[in-house]
C-alpha positions in Angstrom: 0.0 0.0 0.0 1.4 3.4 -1.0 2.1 5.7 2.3 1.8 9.5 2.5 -1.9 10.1 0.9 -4.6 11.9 2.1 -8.2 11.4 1.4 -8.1 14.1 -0.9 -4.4 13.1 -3.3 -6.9 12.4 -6.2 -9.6 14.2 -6.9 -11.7 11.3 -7.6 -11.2 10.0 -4.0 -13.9 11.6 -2.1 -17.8 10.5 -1.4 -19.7 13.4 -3.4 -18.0 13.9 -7.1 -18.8 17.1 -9.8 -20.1 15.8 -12.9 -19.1 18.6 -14.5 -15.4 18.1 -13.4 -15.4 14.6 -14.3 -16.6 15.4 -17.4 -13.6 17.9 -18.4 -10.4 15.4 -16.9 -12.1 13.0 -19.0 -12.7 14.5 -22.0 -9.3 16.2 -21.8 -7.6 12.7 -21.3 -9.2 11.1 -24.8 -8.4 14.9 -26.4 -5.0 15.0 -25.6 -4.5 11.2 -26.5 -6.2 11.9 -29.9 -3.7 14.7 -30.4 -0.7 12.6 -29.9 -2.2 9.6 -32.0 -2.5 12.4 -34.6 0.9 13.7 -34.1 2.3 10.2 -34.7 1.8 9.8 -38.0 3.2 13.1 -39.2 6.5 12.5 -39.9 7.6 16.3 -39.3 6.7 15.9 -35.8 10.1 13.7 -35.1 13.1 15.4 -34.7 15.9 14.4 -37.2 13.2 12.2 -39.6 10.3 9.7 -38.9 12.1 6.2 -38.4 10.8 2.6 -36.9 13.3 3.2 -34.0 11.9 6.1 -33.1 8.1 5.3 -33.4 8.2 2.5 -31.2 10.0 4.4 -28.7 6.9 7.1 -28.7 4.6 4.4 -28.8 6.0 3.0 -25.8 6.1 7.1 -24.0 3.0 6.9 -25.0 1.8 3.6 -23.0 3.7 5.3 -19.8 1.8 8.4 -20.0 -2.0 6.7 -20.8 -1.2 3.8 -17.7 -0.2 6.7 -15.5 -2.9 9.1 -16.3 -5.9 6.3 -16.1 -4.4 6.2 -12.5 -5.1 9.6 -12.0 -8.5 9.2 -13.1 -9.7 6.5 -10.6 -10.9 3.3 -10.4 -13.3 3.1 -13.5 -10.2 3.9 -15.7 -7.7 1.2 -14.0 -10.2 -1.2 -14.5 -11.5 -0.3 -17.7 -7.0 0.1 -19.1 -6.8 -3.7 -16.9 -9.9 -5.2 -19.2 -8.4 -3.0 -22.4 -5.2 -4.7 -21.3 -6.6 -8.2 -23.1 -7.6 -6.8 -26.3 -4.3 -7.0 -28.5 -6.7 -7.3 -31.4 -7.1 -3.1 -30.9 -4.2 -1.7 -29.7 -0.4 -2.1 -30.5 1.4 -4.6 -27.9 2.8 -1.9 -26.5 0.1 -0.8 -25.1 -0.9 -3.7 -24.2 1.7 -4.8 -22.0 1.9 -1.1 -20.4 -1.7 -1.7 -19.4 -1.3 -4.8 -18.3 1.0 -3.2 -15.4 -1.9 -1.5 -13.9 -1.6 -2.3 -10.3 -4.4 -0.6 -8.5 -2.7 0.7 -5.8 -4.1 3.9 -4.6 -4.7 6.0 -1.7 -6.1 4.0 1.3 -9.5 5.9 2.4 -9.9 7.2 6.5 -10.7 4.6 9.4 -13.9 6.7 10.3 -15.4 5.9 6.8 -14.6 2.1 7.4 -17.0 2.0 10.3 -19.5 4.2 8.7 -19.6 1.6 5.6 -19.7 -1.6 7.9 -21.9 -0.3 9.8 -24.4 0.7 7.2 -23.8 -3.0 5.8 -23.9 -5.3 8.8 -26.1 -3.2 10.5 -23.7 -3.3 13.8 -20.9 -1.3 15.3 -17.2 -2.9 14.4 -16.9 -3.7 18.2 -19.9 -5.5 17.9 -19.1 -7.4 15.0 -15.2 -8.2 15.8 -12.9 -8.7 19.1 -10.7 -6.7 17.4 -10.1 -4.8 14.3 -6.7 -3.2 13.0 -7.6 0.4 12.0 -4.4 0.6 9.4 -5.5 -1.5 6.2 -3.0 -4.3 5.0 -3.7 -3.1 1.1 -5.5 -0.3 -0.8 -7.0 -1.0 -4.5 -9.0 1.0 -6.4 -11.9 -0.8 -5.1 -11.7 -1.2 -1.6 -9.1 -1.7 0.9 -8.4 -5.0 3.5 -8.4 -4.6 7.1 -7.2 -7.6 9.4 -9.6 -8.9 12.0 -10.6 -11.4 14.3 -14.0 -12.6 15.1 -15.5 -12.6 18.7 -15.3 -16.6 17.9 -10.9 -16.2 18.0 -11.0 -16.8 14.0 -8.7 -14.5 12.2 -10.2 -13.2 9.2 -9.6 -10.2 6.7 -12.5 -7.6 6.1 -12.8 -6.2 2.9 -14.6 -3.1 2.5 -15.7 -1.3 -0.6 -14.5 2.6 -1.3 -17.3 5.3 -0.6 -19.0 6.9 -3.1 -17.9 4.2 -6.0 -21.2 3.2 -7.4 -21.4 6.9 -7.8 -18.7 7.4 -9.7 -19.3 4.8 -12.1 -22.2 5.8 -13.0 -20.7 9.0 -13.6 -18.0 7.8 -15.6 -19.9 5.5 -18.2 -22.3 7.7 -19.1 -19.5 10.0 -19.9 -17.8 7.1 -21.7 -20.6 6.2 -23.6 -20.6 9.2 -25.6 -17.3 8.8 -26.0 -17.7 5.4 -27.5 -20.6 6.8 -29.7 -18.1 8.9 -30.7 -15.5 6.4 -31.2 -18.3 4.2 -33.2 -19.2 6.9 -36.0 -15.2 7.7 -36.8 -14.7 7.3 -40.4 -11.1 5.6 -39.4 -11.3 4.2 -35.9 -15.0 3.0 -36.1 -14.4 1.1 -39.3 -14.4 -3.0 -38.2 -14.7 -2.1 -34.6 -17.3 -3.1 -32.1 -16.6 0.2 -29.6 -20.3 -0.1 -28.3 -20.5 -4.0 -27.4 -16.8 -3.3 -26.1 -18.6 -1.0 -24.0 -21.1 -3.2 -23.4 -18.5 -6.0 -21.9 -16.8 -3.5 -19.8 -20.0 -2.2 -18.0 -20.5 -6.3 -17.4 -17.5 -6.7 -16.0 -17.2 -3.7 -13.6 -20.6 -4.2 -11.9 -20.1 -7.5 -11.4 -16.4 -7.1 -9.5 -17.5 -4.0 -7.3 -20.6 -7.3 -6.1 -19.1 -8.3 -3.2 -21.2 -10.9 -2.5 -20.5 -12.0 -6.5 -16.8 -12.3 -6.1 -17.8 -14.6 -2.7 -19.3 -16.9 -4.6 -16.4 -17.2 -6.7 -14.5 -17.7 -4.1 -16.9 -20.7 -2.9 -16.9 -22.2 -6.1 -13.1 -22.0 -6.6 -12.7 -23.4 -3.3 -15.3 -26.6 -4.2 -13.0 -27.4 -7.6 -10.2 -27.6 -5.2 -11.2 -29.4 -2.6 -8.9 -33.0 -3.4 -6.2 -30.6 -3.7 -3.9 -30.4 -0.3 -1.5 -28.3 -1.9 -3.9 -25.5 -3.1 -6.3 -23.5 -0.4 -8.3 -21.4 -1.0 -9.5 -18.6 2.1 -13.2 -19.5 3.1 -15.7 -17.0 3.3 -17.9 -15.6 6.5 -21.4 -15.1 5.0 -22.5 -13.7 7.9 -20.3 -10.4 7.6 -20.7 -10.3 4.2 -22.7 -7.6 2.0 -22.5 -5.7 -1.8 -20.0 -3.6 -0.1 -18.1 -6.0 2.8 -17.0 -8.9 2.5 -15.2 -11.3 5.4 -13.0 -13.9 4.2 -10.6 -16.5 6.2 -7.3 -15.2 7.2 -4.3 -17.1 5.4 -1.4 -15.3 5.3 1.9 -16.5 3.0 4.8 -15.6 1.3 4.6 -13.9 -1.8 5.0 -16.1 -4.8 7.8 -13.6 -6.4 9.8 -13.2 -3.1 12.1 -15.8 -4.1 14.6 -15.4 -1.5 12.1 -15.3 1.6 10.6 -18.9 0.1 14.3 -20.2 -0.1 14.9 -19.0 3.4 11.6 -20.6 4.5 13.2 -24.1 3.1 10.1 -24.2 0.5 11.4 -26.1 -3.2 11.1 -23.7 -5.5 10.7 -26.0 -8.1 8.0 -27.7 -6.5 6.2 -24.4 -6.3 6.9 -23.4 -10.0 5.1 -26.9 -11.3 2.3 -26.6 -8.8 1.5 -23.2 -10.3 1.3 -24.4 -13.9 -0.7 -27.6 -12.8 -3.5 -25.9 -10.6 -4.0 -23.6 -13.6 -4.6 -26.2 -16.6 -6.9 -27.8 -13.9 -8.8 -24.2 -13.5 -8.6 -24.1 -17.0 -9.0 -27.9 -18.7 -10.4 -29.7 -15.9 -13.3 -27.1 -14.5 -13.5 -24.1 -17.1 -13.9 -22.0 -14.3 -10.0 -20.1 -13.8 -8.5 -17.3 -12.0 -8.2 -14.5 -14.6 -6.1 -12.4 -12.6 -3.4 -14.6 -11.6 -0.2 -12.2 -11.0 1.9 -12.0 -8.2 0.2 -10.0 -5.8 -2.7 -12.4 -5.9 -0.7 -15.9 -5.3 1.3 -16.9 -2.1 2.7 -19.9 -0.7 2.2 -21.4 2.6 4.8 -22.4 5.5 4.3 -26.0 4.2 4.4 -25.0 0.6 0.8 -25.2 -0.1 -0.5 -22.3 -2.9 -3.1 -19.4 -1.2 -5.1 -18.0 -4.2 -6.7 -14.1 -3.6 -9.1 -12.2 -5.1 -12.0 -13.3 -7.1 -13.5 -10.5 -8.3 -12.4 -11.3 -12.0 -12.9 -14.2 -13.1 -13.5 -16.4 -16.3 -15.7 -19.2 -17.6 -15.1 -21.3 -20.9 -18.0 -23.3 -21.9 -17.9 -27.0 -23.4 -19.1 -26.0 -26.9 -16.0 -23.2 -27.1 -13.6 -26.0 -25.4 -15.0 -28.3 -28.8 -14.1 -25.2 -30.8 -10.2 -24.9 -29.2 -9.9 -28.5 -29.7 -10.5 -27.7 -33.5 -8.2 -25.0 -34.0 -5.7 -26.8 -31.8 -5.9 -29.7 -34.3 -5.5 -27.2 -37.1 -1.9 -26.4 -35.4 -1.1 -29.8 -34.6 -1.5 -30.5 -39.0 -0.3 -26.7 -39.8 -3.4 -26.3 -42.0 -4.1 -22.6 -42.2 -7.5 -22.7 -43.6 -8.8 -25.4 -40.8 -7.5 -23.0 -38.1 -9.1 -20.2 -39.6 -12.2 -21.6 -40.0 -12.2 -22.4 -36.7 -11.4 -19.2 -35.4 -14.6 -17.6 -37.3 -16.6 -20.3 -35.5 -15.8 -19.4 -32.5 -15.9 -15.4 -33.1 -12.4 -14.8 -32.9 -12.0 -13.9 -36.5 -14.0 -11.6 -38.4 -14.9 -12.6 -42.2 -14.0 -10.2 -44.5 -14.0 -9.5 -48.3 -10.4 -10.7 -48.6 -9.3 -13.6 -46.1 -5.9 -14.1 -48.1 -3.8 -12.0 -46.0 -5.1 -13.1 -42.9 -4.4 -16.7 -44.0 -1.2 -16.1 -45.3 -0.1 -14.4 -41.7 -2.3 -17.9 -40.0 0.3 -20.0 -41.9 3.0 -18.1 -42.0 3.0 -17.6 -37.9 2.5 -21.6 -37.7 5.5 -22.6 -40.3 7.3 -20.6 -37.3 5.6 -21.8 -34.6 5.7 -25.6 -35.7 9.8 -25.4 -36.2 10.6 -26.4 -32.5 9.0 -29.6 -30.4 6.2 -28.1 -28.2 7.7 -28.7 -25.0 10.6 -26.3 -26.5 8.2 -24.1 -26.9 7.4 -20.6 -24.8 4.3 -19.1 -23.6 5.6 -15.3 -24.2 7.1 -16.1 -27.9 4.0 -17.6 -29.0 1.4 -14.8 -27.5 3.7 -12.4 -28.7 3.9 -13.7 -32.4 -0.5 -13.9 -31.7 -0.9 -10.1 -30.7 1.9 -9.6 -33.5 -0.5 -11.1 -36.3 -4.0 -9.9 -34.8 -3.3 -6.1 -34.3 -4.7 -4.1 -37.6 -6.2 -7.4 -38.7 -10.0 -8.6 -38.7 -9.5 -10.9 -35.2 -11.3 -10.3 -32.3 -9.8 -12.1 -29.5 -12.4 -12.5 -26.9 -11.5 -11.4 -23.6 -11.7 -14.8 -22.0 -8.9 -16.1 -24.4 -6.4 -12.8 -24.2 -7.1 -13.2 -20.0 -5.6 -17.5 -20.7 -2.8 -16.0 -22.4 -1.9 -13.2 -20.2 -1.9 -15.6 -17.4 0.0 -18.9 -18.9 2.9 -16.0 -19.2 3.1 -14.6 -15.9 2.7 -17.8 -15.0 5.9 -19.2 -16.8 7.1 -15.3 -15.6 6.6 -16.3 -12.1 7.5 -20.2 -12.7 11.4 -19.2 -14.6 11.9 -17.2 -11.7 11.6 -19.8 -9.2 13.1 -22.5 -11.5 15.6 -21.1 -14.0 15.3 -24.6 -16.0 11.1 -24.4 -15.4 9.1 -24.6 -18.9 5.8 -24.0 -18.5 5.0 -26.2 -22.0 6.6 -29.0 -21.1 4.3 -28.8 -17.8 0.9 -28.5 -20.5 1.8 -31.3 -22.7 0.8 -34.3 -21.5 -2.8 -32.3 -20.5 -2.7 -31.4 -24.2 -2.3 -34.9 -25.4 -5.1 -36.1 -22.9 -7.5 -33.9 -24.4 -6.4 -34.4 -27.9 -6.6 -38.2 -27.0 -10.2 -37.5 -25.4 -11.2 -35.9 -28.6 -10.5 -39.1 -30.7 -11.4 -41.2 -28.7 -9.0 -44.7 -28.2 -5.0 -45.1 -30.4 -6.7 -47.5 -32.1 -9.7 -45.6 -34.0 -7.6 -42.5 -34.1 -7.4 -43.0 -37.6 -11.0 -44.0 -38.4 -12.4 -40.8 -36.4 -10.2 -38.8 -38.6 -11.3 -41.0 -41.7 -14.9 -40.2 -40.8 -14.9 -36.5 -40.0 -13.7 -36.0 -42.6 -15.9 -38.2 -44.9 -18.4 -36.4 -42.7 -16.7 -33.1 -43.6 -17.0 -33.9 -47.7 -20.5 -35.1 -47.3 -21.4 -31.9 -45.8 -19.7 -29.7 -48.5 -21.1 -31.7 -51.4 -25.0 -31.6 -50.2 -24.1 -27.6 -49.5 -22.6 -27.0 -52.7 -25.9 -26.7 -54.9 -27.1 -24.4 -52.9 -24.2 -21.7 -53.1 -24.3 -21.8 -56.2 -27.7 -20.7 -56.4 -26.8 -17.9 -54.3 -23.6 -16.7 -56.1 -26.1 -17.0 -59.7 -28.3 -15.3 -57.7 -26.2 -12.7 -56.7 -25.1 -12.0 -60.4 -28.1 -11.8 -62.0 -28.6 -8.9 -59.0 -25.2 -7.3 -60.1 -24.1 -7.6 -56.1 -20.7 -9.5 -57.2 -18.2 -7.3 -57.1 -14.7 -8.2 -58.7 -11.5 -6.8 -57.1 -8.4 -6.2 -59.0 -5.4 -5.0 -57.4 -2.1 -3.9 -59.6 1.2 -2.3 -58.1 1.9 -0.9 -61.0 -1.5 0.9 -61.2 -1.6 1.9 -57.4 2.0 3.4 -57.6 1.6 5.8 -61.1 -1.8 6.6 -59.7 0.3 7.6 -55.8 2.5 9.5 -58.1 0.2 11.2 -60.3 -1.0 12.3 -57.1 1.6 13.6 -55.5 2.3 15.6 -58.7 -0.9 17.2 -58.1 -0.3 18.2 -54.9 3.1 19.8 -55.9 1.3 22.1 -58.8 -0.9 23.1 -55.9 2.1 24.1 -53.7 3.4 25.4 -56.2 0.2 27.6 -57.3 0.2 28.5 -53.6 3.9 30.0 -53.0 3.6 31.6 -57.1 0.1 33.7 -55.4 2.0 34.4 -52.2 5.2 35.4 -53.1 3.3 38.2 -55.2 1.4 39.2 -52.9 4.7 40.0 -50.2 6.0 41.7 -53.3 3.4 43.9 -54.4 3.2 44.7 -49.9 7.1 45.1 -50.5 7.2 47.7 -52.9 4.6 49.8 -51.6 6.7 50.8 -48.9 3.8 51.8 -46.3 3.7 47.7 -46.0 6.6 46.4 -45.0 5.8 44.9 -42.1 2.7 43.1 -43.5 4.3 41.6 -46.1 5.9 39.7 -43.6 3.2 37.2 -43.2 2.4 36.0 -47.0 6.5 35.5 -46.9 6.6 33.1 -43.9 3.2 31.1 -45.7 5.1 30.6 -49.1 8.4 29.8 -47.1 6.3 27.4 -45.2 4.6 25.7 -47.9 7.8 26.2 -50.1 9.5 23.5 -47.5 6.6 21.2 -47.7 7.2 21.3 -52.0 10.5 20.7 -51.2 10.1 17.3 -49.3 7.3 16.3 -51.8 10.1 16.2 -54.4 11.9 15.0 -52.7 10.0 12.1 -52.0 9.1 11.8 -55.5 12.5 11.2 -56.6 13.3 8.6 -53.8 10.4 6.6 -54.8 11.2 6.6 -58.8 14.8 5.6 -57.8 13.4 2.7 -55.8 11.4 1.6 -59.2 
């Protein structure tokens, strides 16, 4: 928890909040950020000339300065940068993985609004309620905060309690974001191929259901229940009689950090123990429930005297249904025989890829990332490379991870992070192959009909296409005869003489514009009483005279190059 803040560091951290002033740091904040995504594609605005160096380094300035200001603006804003944190399909990875940093750490709220909100929840005094109660929180989020406790039964327990005045603000804050995602909707550049309303949508989902208190308890109940034949997972219980919306009472189990590697070595724990147990409690979340942790860093796993894993925090969490688990299997089979066009039909299924006009380039980039991801055996294999070459190839393309998949990935790599840390030799592949090959030996049932299940999906596969194909050709004559088939033709040769011609345009226009300019400071010039005012048509045609100048530039480099 950060030290030195007082209730009033932020100006979002206080019970009563000005629409009004909302309004403005908001609106400022998406201003200022359209400003400098303007900025970045005008090569004049880099000193010394626009290069690939020097873009990604603003790009990544640029990931600082929106993570730092979304903690400015509060807890809607660290939320909404940790959900935007999963969609690579939107924004560049270095955003991304800037966002993904978003540790909601912020100023702990007073000791007199603690009893004030527990009171108003439980409906009894703190003394009441608890033997005793430690007025200094153990952690501050954006959220809430965690007070240690013990109950007038001699349990220790932590209390959560929810920030004042947050329902408020969120409720302030999306309507203000909803215009701003209408707005968002109806660009002619950035609303082209992107959902902004139903991202929206999913956001608003999200954030009501983590500031539930009594919604992330059940979480916890249920996350408990799937590990309950674990002894080397637990998982803190919760006290429904001191819970509420707003607090919520949960079993004291204190442990060591899962990144303090040092403190664990000096507690005798095996580290590489630790670092497998990680991996294999996940894949069971994942494979064995559907029902997984979508949180998972650091701060949110510890380890026990005896070496047993503590997991925290169940506010976010995610769910992967059996008919999307059939669809994985799919594309995962598509990998496994690096067919391109399987694996992308399999990813429209699912809604993870949208279908376009022109799926060639997105096929080509399918294949071309699995040639490279199929050179190495898969226990070789690393979480990081792999999501790394998948946000690589779905940025300014027609995928749309959904959140539930980007939230697997982020956390199989600070998983295998967290797991090389403790075990320099750990892998966290070689730890998810043999759950792989169960599953892909579930999907086909025994060895010995492997072959014939293949044999007959795809004999099931032909059938399908064949009884379909009568049909689609109806409705591509059909489509003819209405004149909607439309023929695309694409030439280099064309699209660069048509570039030049122009760019040649533009020049006579420069040109036109200095030529009406210049005559104008002259005629100012010679009429002596307007010396000074001839000043300004100078500094236009100087101006644009530099502009001409790198436009012919330009135009020489590129005929050069062909």
């Amino acid at each position: 928890m950060e030290k030195g803040y007082s209730d009033q560091a932020y100006r979002w951290n206080r019970d009563n909040y000005s629409s009004r002033r909302r309004f403005v740091d908001i609106w400022g904040f998406v201003l200022t950020l359209m400003l400098r995504l303007w900025l970045y594609n005008k090569s004049w605005s880099y000193s010394g000339g626009v290069s690939e160096t020097k873009q990604a380094a603003r790009r990544k300035a640029q990931a600082i300065w929106i993570r730092t200001t979304l903690l400015d603006l509060g807890p809607t804003f660290i939320k909404v940068g940790q959900l935007f944190s999963t969609r690579a399909d939107i924004f560049p990875v270095e955003y991304v993985e800037e966002l993904a940093k978003l540790q909601d750490k912020v100023p702990a709220f007073s000791y007199e609004k603690v009893e004030a909100i527990i009171s108003e929840e439980l409906g009894k005094k703190i003394p009441e309620l608890f033997h005793s109660f430690e007025p200094i929180p153990l952690a501050a989020a954006s959220l809430g905060q965690v007070h240690k406790a013990v109950l007038h039964s001699g349990e220790s327990v932590v209390v959560k309690v929810q920030r004042p005045g947050l329902k408020k603000l969120f409720e302030i804050d999306l309507k203000i974001l909803k215009g701003i995602t209408r707005y968002f909707q109806n660009h002619p550049k950035w609303g082209r191929g992107r959902d902004w309303l139903g991202i929206y949508e999913e956001c608003c989902r999200i954030l009501w259901e983590e500031v539930d208190y009594l919604n992330e308890g059940r979480n916890a109940d249920t996350f408990r229940r799937n590990f309950r034949s674990y002894d080397w997972v637990k998982v803190p219980r919760v006290y429904w009689r001191y819970a509420s919306p707003r607090v919520l009472t949960l079993e004291y189990l204190p442990g060591i950090k899962i990144s303090q590697y040092e403190a664990l070595e000096a507690a005798g724990i095996d580290r590489k123990a630790v670092a497998r147990q990680g991996a294999e409690a996940y894949l069971h979340q994942l494979l064995d429930n559907g029902f997984f942790h979508a949180d998972p860093h650091p701060g949110n796993i510890a380890v026990s005297p005896d070496g047993s894993l503590i997991f925290y925090d169940f506010g976010m969490m995610g769910r992967i249904k059996s008919n999307i688990r059939d669809g994985l299997m799919e594309t995962l089979f598509g990998i496994a025989s690096k067919d391109g066009d399987r694996v992308v039909k399999s990813l429209i299924d699912l809604g993870a890829l949208a279908a376009v006009d022109d799926m060639g380039p997105v096929r080509r980039s399918v294949q071309y990332m699995l040639d490279h991801f199929m050179d190495q055996p898969f226990e070789n294999q690393s979480v990081a490379s792999i999501s790394d070459d998948l946000y690589e190839i779905a940025y300014d393309q027609p995928f749309r991870f959904p959140a539930t998949f980007t939230f697997v990935m982020r956390a199989f790599s600070t998983l295998e992070g967290v797991g090389k840390g403790l075990d320099p030799d750990f892998n966290f592949m070689e730890v998810a192959k043999p759950y792989a090959m169960q599953l892909m030996t579930n999907m086909n049932g025994n060895d010995g009909n492997s072959f014939l299940n293949e044999l007959s999906r795809q004999a099931a596969q032909v059938s399908s296409t064949a009884l379909g194909l009568p049909r689609r050709l109806e409705d591509t004559l059909e489509k003819l005869e209405r004149g909607d088939v439309r023929v695309r033709v694409r030439s280099p040769e064309t699209d660069r003489l048509l570039r030049r011609q122009s760019n040649i345009q533009l020049g006579i226009s420069y040109a036109l514009i200095i030529s009406g300019f210049t005559v104008s400071a002259t005629i100012l010039l010679v009429n002596h009483s307007y010396v000074w005012l001839a000043l300004l048509p100078g500094l236009i045609a100087a101006g644009v005279s530099v502009l001409l100048i790198r436009l012919l530039l330009r135009l020489d480099r590129n005929d050069r190059m062909y």
